[in-house]
C-alpha positions, 0 to 999 in steps of 0.5 A: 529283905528290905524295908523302905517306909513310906514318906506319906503314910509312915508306914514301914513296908516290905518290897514285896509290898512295893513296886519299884520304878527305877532311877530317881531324878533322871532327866527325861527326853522324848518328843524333840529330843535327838536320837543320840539324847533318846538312845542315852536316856533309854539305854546308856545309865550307869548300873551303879553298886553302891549309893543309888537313888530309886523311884518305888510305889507303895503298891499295896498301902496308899500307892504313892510314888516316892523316893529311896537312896539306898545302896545297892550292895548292901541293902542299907536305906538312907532314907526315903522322901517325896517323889515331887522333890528333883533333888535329894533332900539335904538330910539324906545327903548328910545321912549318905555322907555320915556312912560313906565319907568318900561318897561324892554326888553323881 
């Protein structure tokens, strides 16, 4: 089961209490945007396995939105952080990095 705790109310919560909200930090495009820019956003994401930043929402505790980097074959969090933040915080990298050398930064 995985377990991501949650940055504002500290509390460590199972997914079953959570509601995922796909990719973090993804650059949006919408009105003015060009079709191929729109068609990008929408359906050409690369489906990674391995480290993989997320949005989630603590659906059934605060119901706070914040950030997980988490690898996707192996279920092991790296850490989880505030939604409003547009990059990975440096101590999520550094625990990235400590586990996974040869990790570089999409």
């Amino acid at each position: 089961m995985l377990l991501l705790e949650c940055p504002y109310c500290g509390v460590s919560a199972e997914e079953t209490e959570l509601s995922p909200g796909g990719e973090a930090h993804l650059k949006r495009f919408g009105p003015g945007s060009t079709d191929e820019q729109f068609e990008d956003y929408l359906f050409l994401r690369p489906n990674v396995k391995g480290v993989h930043f997320e949005r989630w929402r603590h659906a059934h505790g605060c119901g706070k939105w914040f950030l997980a980097a988490r690898d996707t074959a192996t279920l092991e969090v790296f850490g989880t952080y505030s939604a409003q933040t547009t990059e990975p915080p440096q101590h999520i990298l550094d625990a990235i990095r400590a586990k996974r050398p040869d990790w570089s930064q999409p």
